[in-house]
Rosetta silent file (secondary structure, phi, psi, omega in degrees, C-alpha in Angstrom):
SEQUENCE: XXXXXXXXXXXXXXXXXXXXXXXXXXXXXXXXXXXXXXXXXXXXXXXXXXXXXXXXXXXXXXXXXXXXXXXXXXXXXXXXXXXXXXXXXXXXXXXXXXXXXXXXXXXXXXXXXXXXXXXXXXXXXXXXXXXXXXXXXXXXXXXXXXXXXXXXXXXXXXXXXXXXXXXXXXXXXXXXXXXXXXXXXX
SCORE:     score description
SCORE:     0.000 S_00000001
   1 L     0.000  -42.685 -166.667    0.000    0.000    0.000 S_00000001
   2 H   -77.016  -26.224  176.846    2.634    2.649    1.049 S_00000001
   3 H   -68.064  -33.412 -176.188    4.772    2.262   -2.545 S_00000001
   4 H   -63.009  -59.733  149.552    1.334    2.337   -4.304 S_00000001
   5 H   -13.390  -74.376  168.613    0.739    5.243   -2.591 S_00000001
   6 H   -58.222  -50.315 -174.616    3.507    7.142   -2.673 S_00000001
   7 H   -70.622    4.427 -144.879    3.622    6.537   -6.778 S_00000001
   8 H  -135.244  -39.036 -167.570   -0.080    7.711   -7.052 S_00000001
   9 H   -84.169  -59.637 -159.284    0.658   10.983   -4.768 S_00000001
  10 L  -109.290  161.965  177.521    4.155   12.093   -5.040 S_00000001
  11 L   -62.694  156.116  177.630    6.740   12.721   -8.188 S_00000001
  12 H   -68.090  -36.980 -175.132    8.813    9.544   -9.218 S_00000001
  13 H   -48.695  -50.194 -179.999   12.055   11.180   -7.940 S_00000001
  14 H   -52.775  -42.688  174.442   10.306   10.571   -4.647 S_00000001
  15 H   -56.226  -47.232  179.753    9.145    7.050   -5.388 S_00000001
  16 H   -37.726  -51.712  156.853   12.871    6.371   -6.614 S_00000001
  17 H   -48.724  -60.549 -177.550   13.632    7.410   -2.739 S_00000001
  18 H   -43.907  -37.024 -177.983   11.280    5.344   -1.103 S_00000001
  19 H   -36.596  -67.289 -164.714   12.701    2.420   -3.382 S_00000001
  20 H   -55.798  -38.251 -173.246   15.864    2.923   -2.462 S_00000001
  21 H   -82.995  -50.515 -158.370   15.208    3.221    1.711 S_00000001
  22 H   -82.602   -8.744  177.764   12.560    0.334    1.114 S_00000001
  23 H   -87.557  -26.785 -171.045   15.382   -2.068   -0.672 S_00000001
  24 H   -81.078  -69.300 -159.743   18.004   -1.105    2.456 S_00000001
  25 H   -46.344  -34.842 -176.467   15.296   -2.032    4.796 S_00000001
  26 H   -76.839  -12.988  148.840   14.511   -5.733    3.447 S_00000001
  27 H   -21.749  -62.505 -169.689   18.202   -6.002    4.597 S_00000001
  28 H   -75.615  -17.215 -174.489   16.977   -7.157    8.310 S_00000001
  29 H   -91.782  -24.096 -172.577   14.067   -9.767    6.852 S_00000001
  30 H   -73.527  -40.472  168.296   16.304  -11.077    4.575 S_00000001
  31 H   -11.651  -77.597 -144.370   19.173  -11.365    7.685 S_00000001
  32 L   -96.379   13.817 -178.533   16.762  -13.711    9.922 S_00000001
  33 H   -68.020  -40.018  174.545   14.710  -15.569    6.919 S_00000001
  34 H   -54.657  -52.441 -179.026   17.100  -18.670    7.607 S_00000001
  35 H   -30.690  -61.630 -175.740   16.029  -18.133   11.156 S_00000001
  36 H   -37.111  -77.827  155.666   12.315  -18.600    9.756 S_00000001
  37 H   -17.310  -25.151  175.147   13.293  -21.399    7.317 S_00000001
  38 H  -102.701  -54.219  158.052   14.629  -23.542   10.323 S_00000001
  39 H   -37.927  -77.667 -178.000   12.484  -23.170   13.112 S_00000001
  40 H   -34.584  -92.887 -157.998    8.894  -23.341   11.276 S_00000001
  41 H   -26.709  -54.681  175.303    9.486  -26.708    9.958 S_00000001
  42 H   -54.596  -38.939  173.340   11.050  -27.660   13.705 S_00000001
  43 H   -84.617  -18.763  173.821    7.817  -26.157   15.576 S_00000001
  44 H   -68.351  -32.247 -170.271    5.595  -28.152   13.511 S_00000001
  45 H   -82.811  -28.959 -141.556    7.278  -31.458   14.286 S_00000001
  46 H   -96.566  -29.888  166.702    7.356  -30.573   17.788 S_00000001
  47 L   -82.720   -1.745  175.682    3.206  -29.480   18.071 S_00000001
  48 L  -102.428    4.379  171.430    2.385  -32.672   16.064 S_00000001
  49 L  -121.945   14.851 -166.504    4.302  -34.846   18.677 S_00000001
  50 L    23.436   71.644  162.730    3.379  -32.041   21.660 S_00000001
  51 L   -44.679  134.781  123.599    7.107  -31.555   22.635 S_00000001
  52 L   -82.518   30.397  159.281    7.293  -29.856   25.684 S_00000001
  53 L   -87.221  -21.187  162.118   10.403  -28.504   24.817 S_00000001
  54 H   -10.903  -60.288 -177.275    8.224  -26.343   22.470 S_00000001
  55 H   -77.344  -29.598  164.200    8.557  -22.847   24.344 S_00000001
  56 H   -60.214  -52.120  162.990   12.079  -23.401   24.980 S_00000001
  57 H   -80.804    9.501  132.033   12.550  -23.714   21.382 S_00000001
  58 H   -40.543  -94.426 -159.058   10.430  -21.037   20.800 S_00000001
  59 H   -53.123  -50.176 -144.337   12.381  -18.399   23.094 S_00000001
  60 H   -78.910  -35.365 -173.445   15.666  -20.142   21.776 S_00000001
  61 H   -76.186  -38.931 -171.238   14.185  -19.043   18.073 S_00000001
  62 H   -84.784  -29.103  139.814   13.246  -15.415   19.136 S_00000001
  63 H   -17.911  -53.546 -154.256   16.945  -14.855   20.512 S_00000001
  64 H   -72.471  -77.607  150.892   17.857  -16.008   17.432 S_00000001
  65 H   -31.923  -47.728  146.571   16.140  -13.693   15.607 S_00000001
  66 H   -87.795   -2.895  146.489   16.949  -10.629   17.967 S_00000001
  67 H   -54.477  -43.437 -162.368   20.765  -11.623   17.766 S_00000001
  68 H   -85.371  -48.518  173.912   20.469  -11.054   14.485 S_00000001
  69 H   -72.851  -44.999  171.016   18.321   -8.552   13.646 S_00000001
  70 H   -49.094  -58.543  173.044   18.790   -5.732   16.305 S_00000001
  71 H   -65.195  -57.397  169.386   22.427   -5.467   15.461 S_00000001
  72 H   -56.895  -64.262  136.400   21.507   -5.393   11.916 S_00000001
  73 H   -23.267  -29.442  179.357   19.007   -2.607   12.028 S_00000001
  74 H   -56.256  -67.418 -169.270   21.150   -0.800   14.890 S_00000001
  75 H   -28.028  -86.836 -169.744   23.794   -0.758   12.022 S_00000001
  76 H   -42.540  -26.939 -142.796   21.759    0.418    9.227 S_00000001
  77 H   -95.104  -40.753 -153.718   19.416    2.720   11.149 S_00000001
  78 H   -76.493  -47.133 -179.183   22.908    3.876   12.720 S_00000001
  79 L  -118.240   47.493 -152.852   24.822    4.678    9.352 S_00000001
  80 H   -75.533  -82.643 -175.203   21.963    5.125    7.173 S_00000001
  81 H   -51.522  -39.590  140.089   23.175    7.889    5.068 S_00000001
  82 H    -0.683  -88.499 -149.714   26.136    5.389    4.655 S_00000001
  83 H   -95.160  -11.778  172.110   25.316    2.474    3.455 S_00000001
  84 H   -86.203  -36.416 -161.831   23.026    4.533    0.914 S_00000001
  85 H   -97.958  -33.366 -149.339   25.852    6.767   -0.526 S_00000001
  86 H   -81.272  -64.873  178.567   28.732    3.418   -0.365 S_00000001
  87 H    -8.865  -77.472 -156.264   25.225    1.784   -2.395 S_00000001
  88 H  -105.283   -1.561  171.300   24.186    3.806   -5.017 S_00000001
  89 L    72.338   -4.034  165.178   27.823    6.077   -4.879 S_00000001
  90 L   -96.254   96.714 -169.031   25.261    9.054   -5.009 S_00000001
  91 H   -50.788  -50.194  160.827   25.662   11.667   -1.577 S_00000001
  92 H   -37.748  -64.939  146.751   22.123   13.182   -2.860 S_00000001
  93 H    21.246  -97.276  174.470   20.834   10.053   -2.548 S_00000001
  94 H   -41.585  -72.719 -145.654   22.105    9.468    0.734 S_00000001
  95 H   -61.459  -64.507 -169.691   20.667   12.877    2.309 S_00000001
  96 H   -48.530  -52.948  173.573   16.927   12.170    0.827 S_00000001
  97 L   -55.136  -19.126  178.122   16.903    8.932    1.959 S_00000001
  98 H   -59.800  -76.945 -169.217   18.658    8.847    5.181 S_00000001
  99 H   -53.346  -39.471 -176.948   15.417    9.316    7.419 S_00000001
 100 H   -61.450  -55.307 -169.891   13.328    6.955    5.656 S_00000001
 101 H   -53.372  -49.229 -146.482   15.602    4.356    5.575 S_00000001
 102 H   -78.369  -10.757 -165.421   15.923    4.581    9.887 S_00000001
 103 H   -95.152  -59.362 -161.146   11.991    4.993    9.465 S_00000001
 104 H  -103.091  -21.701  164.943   11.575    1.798    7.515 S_00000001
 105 H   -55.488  -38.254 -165.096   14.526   -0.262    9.044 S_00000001
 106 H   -80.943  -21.199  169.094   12.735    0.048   12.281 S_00000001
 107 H   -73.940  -17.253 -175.845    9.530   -1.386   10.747 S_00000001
 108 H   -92.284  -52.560  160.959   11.423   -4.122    9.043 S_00000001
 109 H   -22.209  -51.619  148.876   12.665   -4.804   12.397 S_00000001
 110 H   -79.494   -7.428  137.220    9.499   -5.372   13.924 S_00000001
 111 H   -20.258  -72.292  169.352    8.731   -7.233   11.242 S_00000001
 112 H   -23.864  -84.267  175.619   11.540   -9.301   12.268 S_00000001
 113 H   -28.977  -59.510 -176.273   10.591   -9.995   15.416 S_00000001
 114 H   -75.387    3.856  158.076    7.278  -10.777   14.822 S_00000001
 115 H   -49.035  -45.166  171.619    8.225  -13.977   12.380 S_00000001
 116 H   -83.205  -11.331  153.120    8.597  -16.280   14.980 S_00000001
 117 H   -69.119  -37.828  172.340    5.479  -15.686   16.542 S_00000001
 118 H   -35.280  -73.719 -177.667    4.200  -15.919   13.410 S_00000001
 119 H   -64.497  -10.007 -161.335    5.517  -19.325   12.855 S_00000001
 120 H   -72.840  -60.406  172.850    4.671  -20.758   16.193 S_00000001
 121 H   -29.440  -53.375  176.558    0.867  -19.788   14.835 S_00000001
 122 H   -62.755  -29.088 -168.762    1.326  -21.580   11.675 S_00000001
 123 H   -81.092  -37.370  155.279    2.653  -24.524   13.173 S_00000001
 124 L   -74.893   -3.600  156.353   -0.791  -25.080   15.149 S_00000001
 125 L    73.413   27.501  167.274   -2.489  -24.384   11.778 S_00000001
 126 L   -92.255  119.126  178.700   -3.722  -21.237   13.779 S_00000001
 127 L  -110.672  -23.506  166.053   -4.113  -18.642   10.774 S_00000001
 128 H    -9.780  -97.069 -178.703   -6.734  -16.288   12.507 S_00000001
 129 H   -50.658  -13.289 -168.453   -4.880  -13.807   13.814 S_00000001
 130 H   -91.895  -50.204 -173.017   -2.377  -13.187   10.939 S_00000001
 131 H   -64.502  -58.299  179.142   -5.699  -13.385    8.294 S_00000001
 132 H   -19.107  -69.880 -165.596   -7.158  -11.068   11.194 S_00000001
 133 H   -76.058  -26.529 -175.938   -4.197   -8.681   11.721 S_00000001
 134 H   -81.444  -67.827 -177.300   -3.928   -8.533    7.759 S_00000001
 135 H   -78.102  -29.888  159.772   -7.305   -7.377    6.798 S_00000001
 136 H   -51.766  -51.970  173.673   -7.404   -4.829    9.461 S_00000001
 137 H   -43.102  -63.510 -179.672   -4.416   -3.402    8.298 S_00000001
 138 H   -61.996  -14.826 -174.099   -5.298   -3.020    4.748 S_00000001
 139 H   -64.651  -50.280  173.065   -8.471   -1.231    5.796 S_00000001
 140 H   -43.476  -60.665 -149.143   -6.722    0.692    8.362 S_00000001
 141 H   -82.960  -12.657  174.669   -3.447    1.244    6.676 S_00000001
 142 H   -57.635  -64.111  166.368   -5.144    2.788    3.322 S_00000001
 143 H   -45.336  -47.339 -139.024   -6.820    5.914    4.540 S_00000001
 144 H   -75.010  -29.671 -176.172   -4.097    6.256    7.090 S_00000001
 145 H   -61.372  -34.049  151.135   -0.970    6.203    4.758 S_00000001
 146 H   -67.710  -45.425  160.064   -2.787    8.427    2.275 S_00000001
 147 H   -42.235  -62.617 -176.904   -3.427   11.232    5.172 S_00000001
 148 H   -35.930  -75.272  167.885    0.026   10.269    6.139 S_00000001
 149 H   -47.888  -91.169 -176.458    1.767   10.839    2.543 S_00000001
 150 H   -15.932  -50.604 -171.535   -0.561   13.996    2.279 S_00000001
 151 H   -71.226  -75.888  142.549    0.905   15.238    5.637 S_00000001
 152 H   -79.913   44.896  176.587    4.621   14.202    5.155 S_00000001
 153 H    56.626 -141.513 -171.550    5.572   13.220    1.911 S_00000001
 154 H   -80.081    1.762 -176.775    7.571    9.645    1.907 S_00000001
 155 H  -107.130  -59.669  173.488    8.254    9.935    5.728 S_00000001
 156 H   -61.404  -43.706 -179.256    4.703    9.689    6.732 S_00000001
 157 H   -33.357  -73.997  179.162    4.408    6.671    4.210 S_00000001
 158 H   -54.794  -56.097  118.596    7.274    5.007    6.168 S_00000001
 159 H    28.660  -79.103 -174.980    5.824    6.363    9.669 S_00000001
 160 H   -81.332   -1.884  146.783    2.614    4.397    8.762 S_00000001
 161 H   -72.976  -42.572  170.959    4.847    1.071    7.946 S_00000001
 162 H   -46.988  -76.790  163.940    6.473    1.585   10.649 S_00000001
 163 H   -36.284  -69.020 -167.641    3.153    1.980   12.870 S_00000001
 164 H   -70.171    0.068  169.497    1.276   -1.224   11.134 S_00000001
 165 H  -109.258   21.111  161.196    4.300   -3.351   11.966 S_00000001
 166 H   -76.671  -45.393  157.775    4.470   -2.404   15.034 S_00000001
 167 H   -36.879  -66.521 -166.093    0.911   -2.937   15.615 S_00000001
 168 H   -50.723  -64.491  179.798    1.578   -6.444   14.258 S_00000001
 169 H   -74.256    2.809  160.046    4.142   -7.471   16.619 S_00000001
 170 H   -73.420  -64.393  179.502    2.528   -5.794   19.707 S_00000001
 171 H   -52.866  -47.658  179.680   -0.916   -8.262   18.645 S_00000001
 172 H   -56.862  -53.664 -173.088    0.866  -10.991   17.219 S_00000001
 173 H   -72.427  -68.049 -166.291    3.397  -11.650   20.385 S_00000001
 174 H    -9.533  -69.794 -157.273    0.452  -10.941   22.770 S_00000001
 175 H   -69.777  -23.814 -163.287   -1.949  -13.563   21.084 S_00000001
 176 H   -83.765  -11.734  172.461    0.491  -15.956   20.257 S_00000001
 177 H   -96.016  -28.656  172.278    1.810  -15.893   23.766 S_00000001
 178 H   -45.165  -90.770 -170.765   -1.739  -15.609   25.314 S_00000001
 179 L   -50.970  -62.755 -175.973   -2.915  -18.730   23.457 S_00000001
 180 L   -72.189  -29.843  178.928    0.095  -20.514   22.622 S_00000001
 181 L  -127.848   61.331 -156.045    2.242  -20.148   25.393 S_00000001
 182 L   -67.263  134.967  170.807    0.285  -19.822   28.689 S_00000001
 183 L    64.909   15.139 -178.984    2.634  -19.073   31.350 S_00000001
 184 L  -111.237   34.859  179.245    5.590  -18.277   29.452 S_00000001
 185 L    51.334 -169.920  156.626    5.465  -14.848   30.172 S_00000001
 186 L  -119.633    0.000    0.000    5.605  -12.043   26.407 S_00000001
């Protein structure tokens, strides 16, 4: 919604930014996808033989995930203007783009995070909340990211990415600890 957006609102130089901040950002999901890739498959065997080592490898998987990721977003979010100018070898570039990217790193960060909750759902063939959390959002995230874009260019777009993944992983860990993991604290 927010690139759709953004192309529909604002001049292409602008879209070109967002590109550019939203391709830096997919840095941290791609980091921890092996996390994903390992785990799911592992929590599946373990609710279809009801391990009760299950939350321990759970928690051992969300470590895993915030070793990885946290440090990787610190980085980027941290040297931003960086890793954008060593990138595309353009210092304009870098300046437009510097806020977005620390704007959209931190959403692909909670992103992050919220994969292994994610999978723990999938693994109990619970898809509710995800279908749930998913259709609010686009309803939600349409209006707000067009006010958003209206207000602040390409910053509110990333702002309201930012926001709905945050959203996600506030809802996501909740339910998934609520339901799935009673007594394991979030």
């Amino acid at each position: 919604v927010d690139k759709l957006v953004v192309s529909k609102m604002l001049p292409l130089r602008e879209l070109g930014y967002y590109t550019v901040a939203t391709t830096v950002a997919s840095i941290v999901l791609m980091a921890v996808a092996p996390v994903h890739a390992t785990f799911f498959p592992r929590f599946t065997q373990m609710v279809a033989a009801a391990d009760r080592k299950l939350a321990q490898t759970y928690h051992r998987a969300a470590q895993a995930v915030s070793l990885i990721a946290i440090p990787v977003a610190g980085v980027l979010c941290t040297f931003s203007g960086e890793v954008v100018s060593v990138w595309t070898r353009e210092p304009s570039v870098a300046a437009e783009t510097r806020w977005l990217v620390v704007l959209l790193v931190s959403g692909a960060l909670f992103n992050a995070l919220v994969t292994v909750p994610y999978a723990l759902q999938l693994a109990h063939g619970w898809t509710a909340p995800a279908l749930a959390l998913n259709a609010c959002g686009a309803v939600v995230m349409v209006p707000a990211t067009i006010a958003a874009v209206s207000a602040a260019g390409t910053a509110g777009a990333a702002g309201a990415w930012l926001a709905l993944h945050a959203s996600f992983l506030l809802v996501g860990g909740f339910v998934t600890h609520r339901r799935l993991l009673r007594g394991e604290g979030t």
